[in-house]
Structure formats: structure tokens, C-alpha cells
C-alpha positions in Angstrom: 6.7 -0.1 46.1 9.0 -1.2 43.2 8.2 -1.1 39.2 7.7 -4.5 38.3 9.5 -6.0 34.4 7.8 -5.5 31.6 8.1 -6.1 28.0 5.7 -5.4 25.1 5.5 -4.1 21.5 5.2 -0.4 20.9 1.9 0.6 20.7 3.0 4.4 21.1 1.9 4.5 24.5 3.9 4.9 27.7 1.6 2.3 29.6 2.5 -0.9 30.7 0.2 -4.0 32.0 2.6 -5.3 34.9 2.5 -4.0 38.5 4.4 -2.7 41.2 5.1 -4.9 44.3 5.7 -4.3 47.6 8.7 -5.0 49.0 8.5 -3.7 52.3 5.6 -3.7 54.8 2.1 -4.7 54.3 -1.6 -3.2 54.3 -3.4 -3.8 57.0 -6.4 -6.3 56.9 -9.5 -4.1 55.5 -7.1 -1.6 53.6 -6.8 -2.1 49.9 -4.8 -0.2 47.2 -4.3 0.4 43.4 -1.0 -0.1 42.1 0.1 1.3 38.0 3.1 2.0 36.8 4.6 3.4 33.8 7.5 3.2 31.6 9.3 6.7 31.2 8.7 7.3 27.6 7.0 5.7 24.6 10.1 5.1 23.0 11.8 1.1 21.4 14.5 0.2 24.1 16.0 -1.7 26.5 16.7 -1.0 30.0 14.0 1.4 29.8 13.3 3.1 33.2 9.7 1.9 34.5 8.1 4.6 37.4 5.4 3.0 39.8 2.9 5.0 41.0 -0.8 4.2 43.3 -3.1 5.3 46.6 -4.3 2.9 49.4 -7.8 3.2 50.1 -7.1 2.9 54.3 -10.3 5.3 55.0 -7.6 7.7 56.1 -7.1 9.5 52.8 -3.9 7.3 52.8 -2.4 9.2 56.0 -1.7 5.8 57.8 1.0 4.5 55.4 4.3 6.0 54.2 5.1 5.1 50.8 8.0 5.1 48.6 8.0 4.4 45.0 11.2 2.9 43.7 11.6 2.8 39.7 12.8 -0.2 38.0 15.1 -0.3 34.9 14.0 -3.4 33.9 11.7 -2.3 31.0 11.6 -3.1 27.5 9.8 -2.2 23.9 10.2 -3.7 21.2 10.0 -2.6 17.2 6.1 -2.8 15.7 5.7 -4.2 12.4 4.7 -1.4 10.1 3.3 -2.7 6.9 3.7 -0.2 3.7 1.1 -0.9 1.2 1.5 0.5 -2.4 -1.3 2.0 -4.3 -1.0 1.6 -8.1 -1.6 4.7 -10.2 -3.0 4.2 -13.8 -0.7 5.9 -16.5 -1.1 6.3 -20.2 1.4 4.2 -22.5 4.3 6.1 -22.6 6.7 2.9 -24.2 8.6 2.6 -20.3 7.6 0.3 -17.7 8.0 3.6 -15.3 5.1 3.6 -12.3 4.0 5.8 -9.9 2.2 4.6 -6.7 0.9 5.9 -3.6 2.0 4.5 0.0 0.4 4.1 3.0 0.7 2.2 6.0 -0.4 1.4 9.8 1.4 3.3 11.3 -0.1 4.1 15.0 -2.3 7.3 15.2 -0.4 10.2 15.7 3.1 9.0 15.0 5.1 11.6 12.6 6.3 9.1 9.6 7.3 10.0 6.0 7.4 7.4 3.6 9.1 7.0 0.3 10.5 4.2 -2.8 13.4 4.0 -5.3 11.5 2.7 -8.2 8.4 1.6 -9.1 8.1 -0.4 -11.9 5.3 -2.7 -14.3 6.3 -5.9 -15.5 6.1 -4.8 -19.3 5.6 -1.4 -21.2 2.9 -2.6 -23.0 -1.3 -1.0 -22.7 -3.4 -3.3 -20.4 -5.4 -3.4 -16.9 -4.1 -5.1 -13.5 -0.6 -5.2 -14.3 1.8 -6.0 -11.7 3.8 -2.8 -10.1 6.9 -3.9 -8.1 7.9 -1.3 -5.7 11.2 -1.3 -4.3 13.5 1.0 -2.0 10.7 1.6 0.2 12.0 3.7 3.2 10.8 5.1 6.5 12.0 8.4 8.1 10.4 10.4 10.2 10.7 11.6 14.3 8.9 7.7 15.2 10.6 5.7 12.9 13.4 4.1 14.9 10.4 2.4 16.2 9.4 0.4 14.0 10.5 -2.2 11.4 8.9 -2.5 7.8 8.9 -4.1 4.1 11.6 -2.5 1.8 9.5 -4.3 -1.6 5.8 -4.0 -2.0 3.5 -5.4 -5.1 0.4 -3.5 -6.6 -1.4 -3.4 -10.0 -2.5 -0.7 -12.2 -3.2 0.0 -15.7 -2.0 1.2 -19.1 -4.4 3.1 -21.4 -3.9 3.3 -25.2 -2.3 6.6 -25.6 -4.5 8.9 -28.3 -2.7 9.7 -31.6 -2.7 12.7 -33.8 -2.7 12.2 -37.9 -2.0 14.6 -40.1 -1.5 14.3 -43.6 1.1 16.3 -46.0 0.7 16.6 -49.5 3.9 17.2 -51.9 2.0 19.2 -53.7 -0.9 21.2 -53.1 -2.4 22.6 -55.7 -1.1 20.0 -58.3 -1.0 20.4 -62.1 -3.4 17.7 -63.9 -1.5 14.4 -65.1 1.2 14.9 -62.0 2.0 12.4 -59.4 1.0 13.5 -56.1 2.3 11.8 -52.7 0.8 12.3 -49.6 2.0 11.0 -46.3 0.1 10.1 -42.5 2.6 10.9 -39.7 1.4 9.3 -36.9 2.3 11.0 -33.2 1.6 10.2 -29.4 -0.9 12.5 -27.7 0.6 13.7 -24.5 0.4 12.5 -21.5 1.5 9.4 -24.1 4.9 9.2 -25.8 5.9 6.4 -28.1 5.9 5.4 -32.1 2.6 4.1 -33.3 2.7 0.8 -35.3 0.4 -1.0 -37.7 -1.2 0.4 -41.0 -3.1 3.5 -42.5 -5.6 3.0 -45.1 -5.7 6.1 -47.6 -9.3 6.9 -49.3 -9.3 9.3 -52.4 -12.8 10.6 -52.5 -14.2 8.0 -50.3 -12.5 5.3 -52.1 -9.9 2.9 -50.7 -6.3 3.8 -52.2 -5.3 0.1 -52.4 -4.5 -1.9 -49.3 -3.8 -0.3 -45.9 -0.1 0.7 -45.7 2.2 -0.5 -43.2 3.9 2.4 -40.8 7.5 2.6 -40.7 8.7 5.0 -37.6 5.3 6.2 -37.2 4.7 7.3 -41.1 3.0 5.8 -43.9 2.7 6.9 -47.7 0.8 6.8 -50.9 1.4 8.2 -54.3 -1.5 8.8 -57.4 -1.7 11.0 -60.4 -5.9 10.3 -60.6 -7.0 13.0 -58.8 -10.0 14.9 -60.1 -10.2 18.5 -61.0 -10.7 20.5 -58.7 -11.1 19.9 -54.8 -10.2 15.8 -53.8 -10.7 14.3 -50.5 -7.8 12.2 -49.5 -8.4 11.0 -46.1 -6.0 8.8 -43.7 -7.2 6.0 -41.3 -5.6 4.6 -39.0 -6.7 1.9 -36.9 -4.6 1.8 -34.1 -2.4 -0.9 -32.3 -2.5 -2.5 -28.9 -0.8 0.7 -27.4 -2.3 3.5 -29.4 -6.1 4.2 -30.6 -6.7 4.7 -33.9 -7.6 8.1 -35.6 -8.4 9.6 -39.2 -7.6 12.6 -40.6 -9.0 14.7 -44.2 -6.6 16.5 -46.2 -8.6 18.4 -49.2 -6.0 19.2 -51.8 -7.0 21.2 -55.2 -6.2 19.8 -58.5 -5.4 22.6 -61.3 
């Protein structure tokens, strides 16, 4: 019995669909047999050794025939296809287009793979949902890789949340003497995970009341002077209402007039 060629995919197995012949001798009218063979390893290759193997049903346990098994290197397996798929991961706006996604792939069961990327990117910093993620410098390593081929780029989406913002307020002077100019000033600041400057306006209320029209940030601060606060304790209070990357927030400062 010799292996019969055989080519096919890698499928991680050692198995192979063709089967041996023989090439010398014959059963004998009423006998049958089964015929397999093998290649030698599960291995991508060429040349690849395949190893015959089988029993002859002869009603004799077999005892009527003398067989040899011959291999064949006429074997091959080729590379599988392994597609890497890129899971997005949602992020809060940190003012980069920096991702993070999670791989996966189809790997066959069992097969000791590690996968990893260069760079993951979205198309734009900006806050939003179902933005494109290009991944790219995708790599496979592992003890089965050399047996496979796969995508280097992949494309996914995730989103970016609004990072939070914190608003304090400063007074220049507090207490303040009667009939004195006061200034007070919102600093705007990214919450953490989020980094960034906040844009857009604050409106300052004095005692509930609007302080003119909303003031326009500049690097993330926005001010207002008065000399009409009231004896005693005031309420000056700072809203902001946000921009397409940050949510808005208010904050109460309670300075004492003497």
C-alpha cells in the first residue's frame, strides 16, 4: 500500500481525504478492506510526508495477506485565511483621535495565537457615536501562526462621550469693602478620564440675576467684574453650558460684602 497526494487547507488536523492504493497484489474475490492514511503532522508545507495505514476484512483476522505500507512525500497544506476582527472601545473625549479596540479572530479551536496592532485610530477627535476606528499594524505570533495568513488593517466604530467639567469660581476679593470692584472668574477643567480645554460661554448670575450676557471662554476661563454687590452674603453663581465635547456645569461662590 502507498500514501496517495493530497493537498488541502489547514484545518489543524493531521487527516487527509485521499487514499492509499495498492500497488502490488490484489484481494481476493469476497475480501474487502479499509484503506486511511495520514499526513505526519498538522503543520503548512510542502513535500509533507503522508503515512497509509488499514485492515482487510479476509474472515482471517487479516492473517492471509502480508502488507506493507509505503509513505508518500507527496503531501501538501496550505496557509488558512485567519480573519482579525476589531472591536471598538468607547472612550471619553480626551482632544486625540487615540483608540483602543479589542481583537478577535477564527482562528481554529485550540491553536495557540496572540494577536496585536500598531495604532488604532478614529477619524476625528471630536465627541460622537459610531465613529470609524482604523486599525492598523495588526500582527499574529504565536506557536500556529506560520500557518496561517491574515489582514494587517481592520475597521470598527466606537464612540466619544462628552467629557464632564469641573467649575470653580475665584473671587479677587473675598470679603470685599462696600463701593469696591470685585472680579470673579469660572475656570473651566476636564474631568478625568477626559482631558482637553472647554470652549463656549459662562453666564454669571449675582443673586439669581444674569450679570450681562454669557461670557465667551478664552483657554478654558471666563470673567466678570461688579462693584453692586449687596451687604452682606451675595450669590454669584457660574453656568456653563457646555460644548460639543464637554457637558455643561454650574458652580455657587457665596462671597461676603463688608
Amino acid at each position: 500500500m502507498t500514501a496517495a497526494a493530497d493537498s488541502k487547507p489547514y484545518d489543524g488536523t493531521t487527516s487527509s481525504t485521499a487514499a492509499p492504493t495498492i500497488t502490488a497484489g490484489s484481494l481476493a474475490d469476497g475480501d474487502s478492506a479499509a484503506w486511511t492514511q495520514s499526513f505526519d503532522n498538522k503543520s503548512v508545507g510542502t513535500g509533507k510526508t503522508l503515512i497509509p495505514s488499514g485492515s482487510v476484512n479476509d474472515g482471517n483476522g487479516g492473517a492471509n495477506y502480508t502488507i506493507s505500507f509505503d509513505n508518500a512525500s507527496t503531501g501538501t497544506i496550505t496557509t488558512r485565511v485567519l480573519t482579525v476582527i476589531a472591536a471598538g472601545v468607547n472612550k471619553v473625549y480626551d482632544g486625540t483621535t487615540a483608540a483602543t479596540v479589542i481583537l478577535s479572530d477564527d482562528r481554529v479551536a485550540g491553536d495557540v495565537l496572540t494577536t496585536s496592532y500598531t495604532a488604532a485610530t478614529f477619524a476625528d477627535e471630536n465627541a460622537g457615536s459610531g465613529k470609524t476606528v482604523n486599525v492598523s499594524g495588526i500582527t499574529v505570533t504565536g506557536t500556529d501562526s506560520g500557518n496561517y495568513t491574515f489582514n494587517s488593517t481592520a475597521a470598527t466604530t466606537a464612540n466619544i462621550t462628552q467629557a464632564g467639567t469641573a467649575n470653580p469660581v475665584a473671587s479677587s476679593a473675598n470679603p470685599s469693602a462696600a463701593g469696591s470692584s470685585v472680579t470673579f472668574t469660572a475656570s473651566l477643567t476636564a474631568v478625568a478620564p477626559g482631558a482637553g480645554t472647554p470652549t463656549g460661554a459662562v453666564q454669571f448670575r449675582t443673586n439669581g440675576v444674569a450679570a450681562g450676557d454669557p461670557v465667551t471662554l478664552s483657554n478654558g476661563a471666563a470673567s466678570f467684574s461688579t462693584a453692586l454687590l449687596s451687604p452682606g452674603t451675595n450669590s454669584i453663581t457660574a453656568e456653563y453650558a457646555g460644548d460639543a465635547n464637554f457637558t455643561g456645569s454650574t458652580s455657587t461662590l457665596n462671597p461676603r460684602r463688608w
